[in-house]
Every structure is written in structure tokens, then in C-alpha cells.
ZAMI-756005 format. One record per residue (C-alpha): y negated, z negated, x negated; residue in one letter. Coordinates in pm, whole numbers, padded with zeros to 5 digits, always signed. Each point is the difference from the previous one (the first is absolute). Example, Ala and Ser with C-alpha at 12.3 -4.5 7.8 and 13.67 -1.06 7.14 Angstrom:
! ZAMI-756005
+00450-00780-01230a-00344+00066-00137s
END
This chain:
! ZAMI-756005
+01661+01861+02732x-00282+00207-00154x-00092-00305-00233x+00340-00027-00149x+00014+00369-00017x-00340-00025-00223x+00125-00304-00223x+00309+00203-00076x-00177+00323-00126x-00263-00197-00187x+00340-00166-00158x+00095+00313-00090x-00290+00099-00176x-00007-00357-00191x-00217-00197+00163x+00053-00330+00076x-00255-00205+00240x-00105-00345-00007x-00189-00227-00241x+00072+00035-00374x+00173-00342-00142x-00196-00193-00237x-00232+00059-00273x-00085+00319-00198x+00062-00057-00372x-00374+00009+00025x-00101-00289+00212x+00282-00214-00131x-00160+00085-00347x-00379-00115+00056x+00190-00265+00222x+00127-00173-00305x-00317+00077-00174x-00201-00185+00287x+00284-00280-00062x-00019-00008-00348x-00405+00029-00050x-00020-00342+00301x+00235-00180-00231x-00271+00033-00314x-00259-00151+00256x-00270+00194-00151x-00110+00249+00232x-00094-00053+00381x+00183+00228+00248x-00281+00254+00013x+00015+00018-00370x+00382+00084+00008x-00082+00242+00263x-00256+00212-00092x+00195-00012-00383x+00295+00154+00144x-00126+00192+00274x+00085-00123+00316x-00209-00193+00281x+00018-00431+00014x+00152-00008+00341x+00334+00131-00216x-00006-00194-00290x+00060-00303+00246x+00353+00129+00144x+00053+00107-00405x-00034-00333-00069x+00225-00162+00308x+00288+00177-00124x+00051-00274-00271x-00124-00333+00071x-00286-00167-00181x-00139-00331-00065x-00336+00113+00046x-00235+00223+00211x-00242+00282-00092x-00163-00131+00369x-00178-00298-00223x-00138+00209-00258x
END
């Protein structure tokens, strides 16, 4: 089959398709500074957004990854 003819060579060259797995060291980094900065309860999730750089839509999932007693939604 041409396909599997054309996974094989890109193989060869080391590729490997699909979706990455997980988190770059990166986003699991200002992850558990979105974490750690909702914990203080100081700052609203905008705040802790625009301070490290990323939009409010992904400070939410940031913060889902550990479960907390509050939300940000209230603020």
C-alpha cells in the first residue's frame, strides 16, 4: 500500500506521526505557576495570565489539573 510504503520511509528518516504525549516542560511549568499563584488567592485569572504570558481561557485547564476549593469564576 502506498501509505504504508510512506510511513515506513518517513520511519526511516525519524519521524514519528501522531500527537506528542503530554506537556512541554514549559506548560507544565507556568501550569504549576497558575496552580500555585490561585492557591495565594490574590490575583484574578486575568492577572495570572497576562503576568505569565498566556491567555485566561488556559489558565482554567492549568488550574483543573489539581483540584481547588475555590474558583477564579467568582472573582
Amino acid at each position: 500500500m502506498p501509505s504504508e510504503a510512506g510511513l515506513s520511509a518517513a520511519r526511516a528518516c525519524g519521524r514519528q506521526g501522531g500527537r506528542p504525549k503530554g506537556m512541554t516542560k514549559e506548560a507544565s511549568d507556568k501550569a504549576q505557576a497558575v496552580r500555585t499563584l490561585c492557591e495565594k488567592r490574590e490575583k484574578s485569572a486575568q492577572e495570572i495570565a497576562k503576568l505569565l504570558g498566556i491567555s485566561r481561557a488556559k489558565v482554567y485547564p492549568y488550574m483543573a489539573l489539581q483540584p481547588l476549593s475555590y474558583s477564579l469564576i467568582d472573582r
